[in-house]
C-alpha positions in Angstrom: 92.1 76.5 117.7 89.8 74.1 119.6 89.6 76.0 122.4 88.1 78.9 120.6 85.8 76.2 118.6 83.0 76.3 121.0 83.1 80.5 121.0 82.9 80.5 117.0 79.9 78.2 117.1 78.5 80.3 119.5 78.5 83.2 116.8 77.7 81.4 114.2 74.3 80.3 116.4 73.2 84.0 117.0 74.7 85.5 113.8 73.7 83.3 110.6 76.3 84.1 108.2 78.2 86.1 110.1 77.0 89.2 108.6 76.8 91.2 111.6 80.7 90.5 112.5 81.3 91.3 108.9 79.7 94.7 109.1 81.0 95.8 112.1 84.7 94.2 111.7 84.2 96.8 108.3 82.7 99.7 109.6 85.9 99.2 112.9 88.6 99.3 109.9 87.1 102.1 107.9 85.6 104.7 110.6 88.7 105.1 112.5 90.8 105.6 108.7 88.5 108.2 107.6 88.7 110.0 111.2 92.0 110.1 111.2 92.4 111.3 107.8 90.0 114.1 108.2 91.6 115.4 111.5 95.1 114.7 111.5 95.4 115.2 107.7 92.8 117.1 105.8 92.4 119.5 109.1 88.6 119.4 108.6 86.4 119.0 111.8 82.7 119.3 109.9 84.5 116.8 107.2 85.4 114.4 109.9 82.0 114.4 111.4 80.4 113.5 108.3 82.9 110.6 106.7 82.7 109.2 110.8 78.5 109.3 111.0 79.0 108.4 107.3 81.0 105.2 107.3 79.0 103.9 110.4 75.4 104.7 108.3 76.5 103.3 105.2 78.7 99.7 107.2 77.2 99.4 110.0 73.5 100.4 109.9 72.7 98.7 106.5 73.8 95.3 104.6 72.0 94.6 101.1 71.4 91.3 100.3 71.8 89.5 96.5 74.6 89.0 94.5 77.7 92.1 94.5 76.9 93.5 91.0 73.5 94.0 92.3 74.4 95.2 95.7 76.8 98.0 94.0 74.2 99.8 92.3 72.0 99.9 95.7 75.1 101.4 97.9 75.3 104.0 95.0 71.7 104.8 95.2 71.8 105.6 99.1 75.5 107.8 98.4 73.5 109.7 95.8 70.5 110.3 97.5 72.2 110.1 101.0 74.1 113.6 99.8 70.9 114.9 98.8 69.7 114.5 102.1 73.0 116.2 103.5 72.2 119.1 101.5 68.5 119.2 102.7 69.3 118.5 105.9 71.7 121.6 106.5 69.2 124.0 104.4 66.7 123.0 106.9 68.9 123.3 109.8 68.7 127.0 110.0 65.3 127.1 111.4 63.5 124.9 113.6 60.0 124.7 112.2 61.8 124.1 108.7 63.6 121.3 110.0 60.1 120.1 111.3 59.0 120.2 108.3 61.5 118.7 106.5 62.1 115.6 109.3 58.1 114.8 108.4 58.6 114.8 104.9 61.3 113.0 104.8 61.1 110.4 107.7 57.3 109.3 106.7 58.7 108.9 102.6 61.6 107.0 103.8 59.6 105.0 106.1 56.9 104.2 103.9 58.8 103.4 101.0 60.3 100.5 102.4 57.0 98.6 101.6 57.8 98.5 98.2 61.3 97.1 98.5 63.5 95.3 101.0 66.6 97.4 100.0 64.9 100.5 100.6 63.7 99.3 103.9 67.0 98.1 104.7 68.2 101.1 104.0 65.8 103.3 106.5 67.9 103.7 108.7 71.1 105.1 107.3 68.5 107.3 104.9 67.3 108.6 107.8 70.7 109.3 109.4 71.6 111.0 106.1 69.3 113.7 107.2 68.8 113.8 111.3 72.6 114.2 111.1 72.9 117.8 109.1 69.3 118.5 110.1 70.1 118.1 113.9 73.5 120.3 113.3 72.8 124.2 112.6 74.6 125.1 109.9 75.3 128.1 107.2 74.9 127.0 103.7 79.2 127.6 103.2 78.9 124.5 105.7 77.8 122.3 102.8 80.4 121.5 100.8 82.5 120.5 104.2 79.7 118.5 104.9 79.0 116.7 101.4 82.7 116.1 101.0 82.4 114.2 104.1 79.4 111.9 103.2 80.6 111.5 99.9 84.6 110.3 101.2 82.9 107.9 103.7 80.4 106.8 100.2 84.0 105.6 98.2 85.0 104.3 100.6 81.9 102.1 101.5 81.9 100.9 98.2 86.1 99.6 98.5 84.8 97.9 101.6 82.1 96.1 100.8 83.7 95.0 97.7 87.3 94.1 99.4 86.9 93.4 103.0 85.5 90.6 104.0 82.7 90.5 101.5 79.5 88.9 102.2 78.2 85.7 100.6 75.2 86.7 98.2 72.0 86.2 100.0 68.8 86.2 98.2 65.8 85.1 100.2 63.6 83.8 97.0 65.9 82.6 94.4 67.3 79.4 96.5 63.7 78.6 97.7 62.4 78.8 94.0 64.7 76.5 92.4 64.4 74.3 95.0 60.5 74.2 94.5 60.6 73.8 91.0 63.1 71.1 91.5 60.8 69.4 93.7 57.7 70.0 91.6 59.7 68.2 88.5 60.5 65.2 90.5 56.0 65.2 91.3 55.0 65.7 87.8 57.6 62.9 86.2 55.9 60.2 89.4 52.9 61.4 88.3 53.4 60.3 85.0 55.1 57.1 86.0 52.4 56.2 88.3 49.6 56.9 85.9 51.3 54.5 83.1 52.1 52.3 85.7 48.3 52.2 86.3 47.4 50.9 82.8 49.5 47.9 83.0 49.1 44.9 84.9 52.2 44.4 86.9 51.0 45.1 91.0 54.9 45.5 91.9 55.7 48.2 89.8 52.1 50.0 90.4 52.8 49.9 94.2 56.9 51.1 93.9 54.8 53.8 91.6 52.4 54.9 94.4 55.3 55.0 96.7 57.5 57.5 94.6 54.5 59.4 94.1 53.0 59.6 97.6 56.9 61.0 98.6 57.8 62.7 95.3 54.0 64.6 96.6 55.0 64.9 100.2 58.6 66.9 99.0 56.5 69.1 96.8 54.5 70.5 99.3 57.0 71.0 101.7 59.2 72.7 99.0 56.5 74.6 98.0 55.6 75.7 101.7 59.3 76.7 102.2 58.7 79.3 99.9 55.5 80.6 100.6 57.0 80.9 104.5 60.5 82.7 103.0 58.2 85.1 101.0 55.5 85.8 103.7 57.3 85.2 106.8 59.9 88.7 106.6 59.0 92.0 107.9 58.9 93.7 104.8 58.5 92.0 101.0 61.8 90.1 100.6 62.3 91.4 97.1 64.0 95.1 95.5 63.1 97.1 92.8 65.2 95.9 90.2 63.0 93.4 87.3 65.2 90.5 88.3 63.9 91.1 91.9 60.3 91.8 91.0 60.1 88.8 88.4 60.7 86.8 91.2 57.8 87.7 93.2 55.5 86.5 90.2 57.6 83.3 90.0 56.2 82.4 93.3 53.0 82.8 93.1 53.1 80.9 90.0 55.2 78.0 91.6 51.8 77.9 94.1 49.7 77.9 91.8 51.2 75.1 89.8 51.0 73.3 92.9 47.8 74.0 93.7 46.2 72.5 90.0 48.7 69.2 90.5 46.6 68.8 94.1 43.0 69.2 92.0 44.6 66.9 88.9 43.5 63.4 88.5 46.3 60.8 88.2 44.4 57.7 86.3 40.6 56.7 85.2 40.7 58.7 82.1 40.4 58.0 78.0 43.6 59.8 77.1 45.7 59.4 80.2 49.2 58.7 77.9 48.4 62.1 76.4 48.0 63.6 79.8 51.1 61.9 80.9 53.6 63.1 77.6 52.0 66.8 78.8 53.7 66.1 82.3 57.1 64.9 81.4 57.7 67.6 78.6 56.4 70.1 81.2 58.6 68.3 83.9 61.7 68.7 81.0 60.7 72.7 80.8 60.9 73.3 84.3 64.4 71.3 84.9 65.7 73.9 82.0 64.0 76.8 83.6 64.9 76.0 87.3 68.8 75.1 86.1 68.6 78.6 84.5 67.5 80.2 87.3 69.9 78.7 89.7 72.7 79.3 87.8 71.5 83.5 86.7 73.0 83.0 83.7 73.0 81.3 80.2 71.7 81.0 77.1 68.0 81.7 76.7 67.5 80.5 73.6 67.9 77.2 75.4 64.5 77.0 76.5 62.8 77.5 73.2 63.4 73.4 72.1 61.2 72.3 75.6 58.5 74.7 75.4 57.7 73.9 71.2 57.7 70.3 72.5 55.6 71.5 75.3 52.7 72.7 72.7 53.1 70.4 70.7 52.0 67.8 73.6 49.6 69.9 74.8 47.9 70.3 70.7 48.2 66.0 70.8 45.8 66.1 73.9 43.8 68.8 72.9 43.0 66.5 69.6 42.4 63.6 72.0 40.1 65.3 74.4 38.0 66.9 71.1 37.3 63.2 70.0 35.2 62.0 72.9 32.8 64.7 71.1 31.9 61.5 69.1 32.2 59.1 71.7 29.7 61.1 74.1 27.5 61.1 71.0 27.1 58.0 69.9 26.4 57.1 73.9 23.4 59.7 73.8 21.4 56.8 72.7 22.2 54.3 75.1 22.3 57.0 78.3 20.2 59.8 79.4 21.2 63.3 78.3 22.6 63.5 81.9 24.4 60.6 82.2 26.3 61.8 78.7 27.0 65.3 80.2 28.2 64.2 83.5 30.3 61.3 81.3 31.5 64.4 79.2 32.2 66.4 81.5 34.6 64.0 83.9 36.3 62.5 81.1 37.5 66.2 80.3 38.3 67.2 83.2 42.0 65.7 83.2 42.6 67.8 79.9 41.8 71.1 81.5 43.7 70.7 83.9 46.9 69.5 81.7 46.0 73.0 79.9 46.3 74.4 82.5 49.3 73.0 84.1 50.8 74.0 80.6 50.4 77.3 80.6 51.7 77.7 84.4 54.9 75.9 83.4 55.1 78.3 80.4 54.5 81.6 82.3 56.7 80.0 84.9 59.9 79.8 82.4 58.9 83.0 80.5 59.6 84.8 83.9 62.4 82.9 84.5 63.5 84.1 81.2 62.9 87.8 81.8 64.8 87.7 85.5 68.0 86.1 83.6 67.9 88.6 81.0 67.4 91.1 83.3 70.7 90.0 85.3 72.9 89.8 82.0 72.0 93.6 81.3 75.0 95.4 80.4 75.8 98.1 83.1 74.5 101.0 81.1 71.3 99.4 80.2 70.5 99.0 84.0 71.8 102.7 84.6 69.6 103.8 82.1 66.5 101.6 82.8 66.2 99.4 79.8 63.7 97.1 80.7 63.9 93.3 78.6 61.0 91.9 76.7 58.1 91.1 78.9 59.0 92.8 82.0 57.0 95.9 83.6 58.2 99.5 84.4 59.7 99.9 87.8 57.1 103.1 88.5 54.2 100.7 87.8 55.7 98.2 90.1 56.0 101.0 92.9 52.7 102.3 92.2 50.6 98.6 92.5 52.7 98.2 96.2 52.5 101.6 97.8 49.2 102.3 96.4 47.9 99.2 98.4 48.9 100.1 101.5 47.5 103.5 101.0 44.5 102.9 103.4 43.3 103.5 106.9 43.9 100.0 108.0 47.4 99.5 106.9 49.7 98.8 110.0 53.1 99.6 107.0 51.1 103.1 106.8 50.6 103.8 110.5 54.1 102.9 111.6 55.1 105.3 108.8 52.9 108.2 110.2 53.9 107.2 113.7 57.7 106.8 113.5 57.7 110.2 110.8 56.0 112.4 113.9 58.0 111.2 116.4 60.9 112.0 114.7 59.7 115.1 114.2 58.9 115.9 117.3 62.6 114.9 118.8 63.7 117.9 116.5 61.7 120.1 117.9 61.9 119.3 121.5 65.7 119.7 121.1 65.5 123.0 119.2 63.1 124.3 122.3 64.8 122.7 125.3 68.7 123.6 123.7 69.9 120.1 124.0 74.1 120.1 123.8 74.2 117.3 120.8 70.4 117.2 119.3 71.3 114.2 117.2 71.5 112.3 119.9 68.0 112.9 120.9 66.8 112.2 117.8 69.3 109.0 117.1 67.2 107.8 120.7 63.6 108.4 119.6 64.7 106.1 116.3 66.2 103.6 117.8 63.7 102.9 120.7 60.8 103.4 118.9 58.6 100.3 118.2 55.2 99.6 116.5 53.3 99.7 120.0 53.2 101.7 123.0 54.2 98.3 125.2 57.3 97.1 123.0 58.9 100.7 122.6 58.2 101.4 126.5 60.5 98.3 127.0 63.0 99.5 124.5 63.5 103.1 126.1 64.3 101.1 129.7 66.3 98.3 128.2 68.2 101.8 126.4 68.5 103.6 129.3 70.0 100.7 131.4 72.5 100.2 128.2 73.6 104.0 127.9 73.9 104.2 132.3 76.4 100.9 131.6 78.0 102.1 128.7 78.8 105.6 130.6 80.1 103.5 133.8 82.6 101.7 131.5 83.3 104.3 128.9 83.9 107.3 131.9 86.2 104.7 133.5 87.8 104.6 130.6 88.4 108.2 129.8 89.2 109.0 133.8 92.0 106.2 133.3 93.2 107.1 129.8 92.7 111.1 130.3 94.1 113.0 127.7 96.2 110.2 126.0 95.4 110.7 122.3 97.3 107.2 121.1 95.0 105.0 123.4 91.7 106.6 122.6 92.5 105.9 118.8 93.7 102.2 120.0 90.6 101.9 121.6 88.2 103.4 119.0 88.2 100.0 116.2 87.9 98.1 119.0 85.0 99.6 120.6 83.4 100.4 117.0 83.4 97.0 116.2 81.6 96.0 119.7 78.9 98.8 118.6 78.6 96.9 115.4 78.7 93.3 117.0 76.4 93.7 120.1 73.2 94.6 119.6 72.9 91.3 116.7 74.7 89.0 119.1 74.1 90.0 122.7 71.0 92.5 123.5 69.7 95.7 122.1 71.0 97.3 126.0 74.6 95.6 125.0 74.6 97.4 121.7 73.7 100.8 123.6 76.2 100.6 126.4 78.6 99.9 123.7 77.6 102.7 121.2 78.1 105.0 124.4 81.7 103.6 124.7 82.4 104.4 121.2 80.5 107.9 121.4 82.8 109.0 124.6 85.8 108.0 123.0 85.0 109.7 119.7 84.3 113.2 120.8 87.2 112.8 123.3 89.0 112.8 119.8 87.1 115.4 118.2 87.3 117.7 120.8 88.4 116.5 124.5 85.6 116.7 127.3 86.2 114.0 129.6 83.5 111.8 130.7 81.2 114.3 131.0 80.3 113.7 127.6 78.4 110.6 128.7 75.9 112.3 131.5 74.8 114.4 128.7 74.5 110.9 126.1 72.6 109.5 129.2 70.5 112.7 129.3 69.5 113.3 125.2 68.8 109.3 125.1 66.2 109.7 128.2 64.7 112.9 126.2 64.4 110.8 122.7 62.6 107.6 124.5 60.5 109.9 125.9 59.1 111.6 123.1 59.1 107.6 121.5 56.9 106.5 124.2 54.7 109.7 124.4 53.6 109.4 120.5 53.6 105.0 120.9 51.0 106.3 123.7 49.0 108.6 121.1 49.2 107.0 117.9 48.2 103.5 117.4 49.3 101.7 120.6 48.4 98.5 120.2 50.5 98.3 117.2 49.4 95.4 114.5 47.3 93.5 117.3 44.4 95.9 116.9 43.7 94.8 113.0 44.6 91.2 113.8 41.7 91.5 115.9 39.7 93.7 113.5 40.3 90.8 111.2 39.8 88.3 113.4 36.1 89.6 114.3 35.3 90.2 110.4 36.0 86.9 109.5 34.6 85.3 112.7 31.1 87.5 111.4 31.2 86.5 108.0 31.3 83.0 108.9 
């Protein structure tokens, strides 16, 4: 065990989680069963095609994050609208410039929806397979059933897996950061109390232990704070789904900022009502201990809250009356000061209480959110099928609308990636229709996986491919000259080098995950229907075809990728100034 200690840690370094190992170690248990079920049992070659392509697209190209009752639902969405594609994708098979079509329509709307969700754009991929597969395989219309029955075996199936094998822990990329900032932003607002009554008295050694709690309860704020802003802002695509516990949580941070933001502008001491301010603080401190427990735990009784935030008004309505009676004070001083003087007086003495108004209301939006996302979790099943939306929360089609409508302009890099990777796909199905490729979906499964957003990165993807495939055809015709037609080692083989397909490209190298995904390719259709190594000149040859038609439209269509508005923004902003 010690001596494979140092190999584990190794994974564990490259693979956080282990959730690549998990998919593929899946996806090598499941493909293989379905395979050999369809072939050797059912008798059903199309079948088998589709649960193989199938279990892969739905294990090994896609992992959705969050707890398992709300990754369920989102592995039954892409089933359901996976066989949809199936169907689409055969109709459109049976003539190239309706698969053109069709590959346009679909590939930009599956590309450019994944701006409004990180499941959906998690999910590209294997969307995307759901129709380059039957699109890229001619097919009659009596094909579809064969074809659906497939897709929809290697959908069950997914859905034991995922559930049974090995199953991820959840992994949601806001809700740990949140509580965590909230937790740190109750631990500022109770030394901000502390420090401030600590202030009015005369004891210097508890005034100074004060300051120090507050100075490091402030530092811990901002850095919690910061955490999340960089876990919300710093992942490809917004780190949120569709769902209204998901969205709810997107409001919840920039509330969290905001909060922190009128702490930074809020004066601690040197005001007439500064115990008023300070009772404000701690019962807002109280509300967001509830709120942040709450959130943490997803469940719980919400009625819980109602006890902090009356006590929270109440406070608030104590310094309210407070600040309202300097109206007297400022008076009465109108004779002694300038008009001025008594305004600019006025004016600083107040300026505590609007921001502990403020600060009130932030804490209160904060936990009334925190409310809705709980609720929204402790739906019944059917309520969630159905869409039934709890108090205070907004329609998903509003939600979809605000995000996709604001990247529906001619500087958004989300919109030309979109355009770029939707033509390019396109094109690879028509080059393959014109030129007769042997497997088209291979040429097509190349221009997707090599293409990048600029001309320079996706140039360096179709080499590093190349050199992959040329290695994986090396190993994998060795292989198959060695084994030749011995049916019981290629299906020994096959988990083993499904799972390397799976593992590689996350752990070693995009070229190892090719050269692997070869492998597996050769031995699969040696299964399907024997043709030696030969197989892999021609996986060599549609690869080289698909990069090429990657590169060619990286060339036409936007090449500098993002850089080119970075640097549009960076001149606006540099002119402005």
């Amino acid at each position: 065990m010690n001596r494979l200690r140092p190999g584990l840690q190794w994974v564990r370094s490259r693979d956080a989680g282990l959730l690549a190992l998990r998919r593929a170690g899946r996806s090598a248990i499941v493909m293989p069963a379905l395979l050999a079920l369809s072939i050797k049992v059912i008798g059903n070659p199309a079948l088998a095609t589709f649960a193989a392509f199938g279990s892969l697209s739905m294990l090994l190209f896609v992992a959705f994050g969050g707890r398992m009752r709300e990754r369920l639902p989102d592995q039954v969405a892409l089933i359901l609208t996976g066989a949809v594609f199936v169907c689409l994708g055969t109709l459109a098979s049976r003539a190239a410039w309706l698969a053109a079509i069709g590959m346009l329509i679909v590939g930009f709307s599956v590309l450019f929806a994944g701006v409004v969700s990180s499941a959906l754009a998690g999910a590209s991929t294997s969307l995307l397979l759901a129709f380059i597969l039957p699109v890229s395989l001619p097919g009659p219309v009596s094909s579809i059933p064969d074809r659906l029955a497939g897709w929809l075996l290697a959908g069950a199936v997914s859905l034991l897996a995922i559930t049974l094998l090995w199953p991820a822990p959840a992994r949601d990329p806001l809700r740990r950061p949140l509580v965590t900032a909230c937790t740190a932003l109750v631990a500022r607002l109770r030394a901000e109390a502390g420090f401030a009554r600590a202030a009015n008295g005369t004891d210097q050694a508890e005034q100074e232990a004060a300051r120090t709690r507050l100075e490091a309860a402030t530092a811990a704020a901002s850095a919690a704070v910061s955490g999340l802003r960089t876990s919300f802002f710093a992942t490809p695509y917004r780190p949120t789904g569709l769902t209204t516990a998901a969205r709810t949580l997107v409001r919840l941070v920039d509330e969290c900022i905001w909060l922190d933001a009128v702490m930074d502008q809020m004066p601690s001491t040197g005001h007439s009502f500064s115990e008023q301010v300070c009772t404000v603080k701690v019962a807002a401190a109280d509300l967001l201990e509830q709120g942040a427990a709450l959130l943490d735990a997803g469940r719980g009784p919400l009625d819980s809250l109602q006890p902090d935030l009356d006590r929270l008004e109440q406070a608030r309505d104590a310094m309210e009356s407070a600040a309202m009676s300097l109206v007297g004070v400022a008076t009465e001083a109108a004779d002694v000061s300038g008009p001025s003087d008594r305004a600019e007086k006025y004016v600083s003495e107040l300026e505590p209480s609007f921001r502990g108004q403020e600060l009130s209301f932030v804490t209160s939006a904060i936990v009334s959110n925190i409310r809705v996302s709980v609720a929204a979790l402790e739906r019944p099943w059917w309520q969630q099928l159905l869409g039934r939306q709890p108090a205070g929360a907004a329609g998903t089609l509003s939600s979809v609308q605000e995000r996709a409508g604001a990247h529906v302009e001619p500087h958004s890099v989300w919109l030309h990636n979109s355009v770029r990777g939707a033509i390019a796909l396109t094109l690879a199905v028509l080059v393959s229709d014109l030129i007769g490729v042997q497997h088209a979906f291979w040429v097509v499964l190349g221009t997707l996986s090599v293409l990048r957003s600029s001309a320079f990165s996706t140039g360096q993807n179709v080499l590093r491919g190349l050199l992959g495939n040329l290695a994986g055809f090396v190993i994998g015709g060795l292989l198959i000259l060695a084994i030749g037609t011995d049916d019981t080692v290629l299906w020994i083989l096959l988990p083993i080098a499904v799972l390397l397909a799976g593992f590689a490209p996350a752990v070693i190298s995009f070229a190892a995950g090719q050269a692997s995904f070869t492998i597996t390719l050769l031995i699969l259709y040696n299964i399907i229907a024997p043709a030696g190594w030969k197989v892999g000149l021609v996986r060599i040859e549609d690869v080289a075809i698909g990069g090429l038609v990657s590169l060619v439209v990286g060339v036409l269509f936007w090449p500098r990728g993002a850089r080119s508005e970075e640097r549009r923004e960076g001149k606006s902003v540099d002119l402005g100034g």
